[in-house]
VEXSE-831082 format. One line per 3 residues: their letters; for each residue x, y, z of C-alpha. Coordinates in steps of 0.2 Angstrom, whole numbers, m for minus. Layout:
A = X:Y:Z ~ ...;
//
This chain:
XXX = m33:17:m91 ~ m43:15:m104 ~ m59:1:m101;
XXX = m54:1:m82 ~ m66:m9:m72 ~ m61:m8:m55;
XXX = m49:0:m45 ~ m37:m10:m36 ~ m27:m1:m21;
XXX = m12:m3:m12 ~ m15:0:5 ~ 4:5:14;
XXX = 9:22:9 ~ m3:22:m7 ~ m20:27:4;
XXX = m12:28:22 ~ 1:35:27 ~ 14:26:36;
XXX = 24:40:42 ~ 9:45:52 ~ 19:33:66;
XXX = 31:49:69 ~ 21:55:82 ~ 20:38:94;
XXX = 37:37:89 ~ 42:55:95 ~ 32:50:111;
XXX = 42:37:111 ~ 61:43:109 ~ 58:63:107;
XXX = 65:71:94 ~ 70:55:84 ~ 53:50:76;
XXX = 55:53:58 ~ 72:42:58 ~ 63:28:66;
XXX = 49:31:55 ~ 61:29:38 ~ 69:19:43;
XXX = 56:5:51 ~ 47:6:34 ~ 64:2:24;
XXX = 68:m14:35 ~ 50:m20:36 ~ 50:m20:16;
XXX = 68:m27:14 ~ 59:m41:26 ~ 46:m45:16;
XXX = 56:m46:0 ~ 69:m55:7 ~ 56:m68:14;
XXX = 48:m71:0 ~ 64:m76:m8 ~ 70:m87:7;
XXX = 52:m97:6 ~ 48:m89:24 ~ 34:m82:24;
XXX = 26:m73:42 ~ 12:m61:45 ~ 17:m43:42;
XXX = 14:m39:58 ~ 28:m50:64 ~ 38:m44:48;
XXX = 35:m26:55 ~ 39:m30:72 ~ 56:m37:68;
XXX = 61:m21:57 ~ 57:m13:73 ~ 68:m22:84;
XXX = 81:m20:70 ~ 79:m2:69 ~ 81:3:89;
XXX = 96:m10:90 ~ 103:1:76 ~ 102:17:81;
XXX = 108:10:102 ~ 87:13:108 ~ 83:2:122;
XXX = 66:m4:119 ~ 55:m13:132 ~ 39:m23:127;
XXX = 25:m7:130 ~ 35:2:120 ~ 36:m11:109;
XXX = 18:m15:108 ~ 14:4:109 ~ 22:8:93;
XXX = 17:m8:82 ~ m1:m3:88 ~ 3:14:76;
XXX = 4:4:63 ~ m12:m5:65 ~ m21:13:66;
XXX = m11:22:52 ~ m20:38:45 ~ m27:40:27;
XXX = m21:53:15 ~ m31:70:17 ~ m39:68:0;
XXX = m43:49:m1 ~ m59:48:9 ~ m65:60:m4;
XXX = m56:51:m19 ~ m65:34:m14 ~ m81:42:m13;
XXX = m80:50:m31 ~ m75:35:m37 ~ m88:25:m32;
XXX = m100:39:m39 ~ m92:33:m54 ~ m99:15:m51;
XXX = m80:7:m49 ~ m79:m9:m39 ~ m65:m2:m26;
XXX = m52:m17:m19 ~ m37:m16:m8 ~ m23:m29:m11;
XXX = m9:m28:2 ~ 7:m36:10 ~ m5:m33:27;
XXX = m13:m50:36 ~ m28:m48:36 ~ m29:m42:54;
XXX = m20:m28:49 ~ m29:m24:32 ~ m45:m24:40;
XXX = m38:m15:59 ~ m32:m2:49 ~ m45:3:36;
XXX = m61:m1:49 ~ m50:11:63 ~ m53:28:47;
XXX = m70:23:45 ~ m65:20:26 ~ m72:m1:26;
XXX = m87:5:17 ~ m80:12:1 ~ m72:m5:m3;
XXX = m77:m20:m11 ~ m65:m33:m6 ~ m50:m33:7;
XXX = m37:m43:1 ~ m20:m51:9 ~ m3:m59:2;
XXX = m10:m73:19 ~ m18:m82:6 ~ m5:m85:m3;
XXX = 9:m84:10 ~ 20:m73:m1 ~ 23:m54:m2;
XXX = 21:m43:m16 ~ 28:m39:m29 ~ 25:m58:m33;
XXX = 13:m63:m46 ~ 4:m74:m35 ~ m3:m60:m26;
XXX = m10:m50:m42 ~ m18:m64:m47 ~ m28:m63:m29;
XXX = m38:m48:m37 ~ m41:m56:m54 ~ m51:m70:m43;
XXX = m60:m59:m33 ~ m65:m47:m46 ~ m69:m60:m58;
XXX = m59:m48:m69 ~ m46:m49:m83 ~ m29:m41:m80;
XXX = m29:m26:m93 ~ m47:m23:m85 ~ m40:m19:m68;
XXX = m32:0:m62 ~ m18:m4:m49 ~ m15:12:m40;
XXX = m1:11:m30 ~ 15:24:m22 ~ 26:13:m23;
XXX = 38:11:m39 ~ 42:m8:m33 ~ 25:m13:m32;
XXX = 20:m2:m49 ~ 32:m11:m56 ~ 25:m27:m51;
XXX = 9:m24:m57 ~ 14:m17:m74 ~ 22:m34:m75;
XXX = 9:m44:m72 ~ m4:m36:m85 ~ m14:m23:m73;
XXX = m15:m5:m79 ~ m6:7:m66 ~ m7:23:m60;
XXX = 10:29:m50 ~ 4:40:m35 ~ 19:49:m36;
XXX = 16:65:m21 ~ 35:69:m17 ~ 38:71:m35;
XXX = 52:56:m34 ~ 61:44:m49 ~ 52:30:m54;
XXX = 63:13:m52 ~ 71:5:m64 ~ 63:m12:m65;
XXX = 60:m13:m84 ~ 41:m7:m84 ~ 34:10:m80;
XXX = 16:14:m73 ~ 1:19:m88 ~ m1:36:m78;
XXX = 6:47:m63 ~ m3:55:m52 ~ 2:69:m36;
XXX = m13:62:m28 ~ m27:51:m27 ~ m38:64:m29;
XXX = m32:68:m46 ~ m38:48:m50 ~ m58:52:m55;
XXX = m52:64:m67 ~ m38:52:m76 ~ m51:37:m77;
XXX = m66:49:m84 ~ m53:56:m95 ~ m45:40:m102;
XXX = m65:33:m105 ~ m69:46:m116 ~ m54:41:m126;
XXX = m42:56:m120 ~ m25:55:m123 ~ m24:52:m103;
X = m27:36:m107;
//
């Protein structure tokens, strides 16, 4: 992480926790949340990687949406539209992580430009991170919209080099998620694996700079790797 310039962030399960939809969905269909939950998440990232292939790209919110009917059509749930409408509305209001609030703000202590870069429209991006009150640690909010492909294509990357005006190998991506690490290792960007259920990392042919248990293990890691620790 050595000469890192910004810190880019992915946004679903890297800084807010998507699982935090359990309760709605409990509310929902008692006693069956966390397996709607799991298996929600899998089909809505199946959808976007299987879109981007096919060329069809739609807003994640209807990607998240049609993993949703999926996923009650598969476990025999009937699900009427304010159901329907009640437990998309979770996802647009997902909570952050306990320690990132503190995380972001130690990090911009440290001066770092701070960016989100997500498979989320921009609706989304911004529903979520205005609804923690987190908007104002962050320099840019960026979406796949722009250019109507998800992640982990290099054409989304590349929306962070723009924006940040920034070279690849200057750039931290922090992200939880082996796929997208992968992804960005690929393309040039440093990484950091947020790896907090002490999982595998993917086989993909790449492997993330640094792991961390949690983001708020992040400040140290950069300080570390700019006074040319062997972190880095």
């Amino acid at each position: 992480m050595t000469h890192t310039q910004a810190v880019v962030f992915d946004l679903y399960g890297t800084l807010y926790d998507v699982h935090s939809v359990v309760q709605q969905c409990n509310a929902s269909y008692p006693g069956q949340g966390m397996q709607i939950s799991e298996l929600w998440r899998q089909k809505q990232l199946e959808y976007t990687w299987l879109r981007s292939l096919m060329g069809q790209y739609v807003p994640f919110e209807q990607a998240t949406h049609d993993a949703l009917v999926y996923t009650c059509r598969h476990l025999k749930l009937g699900l009427d539209e304010p159901t329907r409408a009640a437990l998309c509305n979770a996802y647009l209001n997902l909570s952050p992580y306990p320690e990132v609030p503190a995380a972001l703000q130690q990090l911009n202590d440290m001066g770092l430009p701070l960016a989100i870069l997500s498979n989320g429209s921009v609706f989304s991006i911004d529903s979520v991170v205005r609804h923690s009150g987190l908007q104002k640690h962050f320099a840019h909010l960026l979406s796949v919209e722009r250019v109507g492909v998800f992640k982990p294509d290099p054409r989304v990357y590349t929306l962070a080099c723009q924006a940040l005006g920034l070279a690849p190998p200057q750039i931290l991506f922090v992200s939880s998620n082996a796929w997208d690490a992968a992804g960005a290792r690929h393309f040039g960007f440093r990484v950091c694996w947020v790896n907090r259920r002490g999982g595998a990392f993917d086989e993909l042919g790449a492997t993330p700079h640094a792991v961390a248990g949690g983001l708020d293990e992040l400040p140290a890691l950069i300080g570390a790797a700019s006074q040319g620790s062997p972190a880095s």
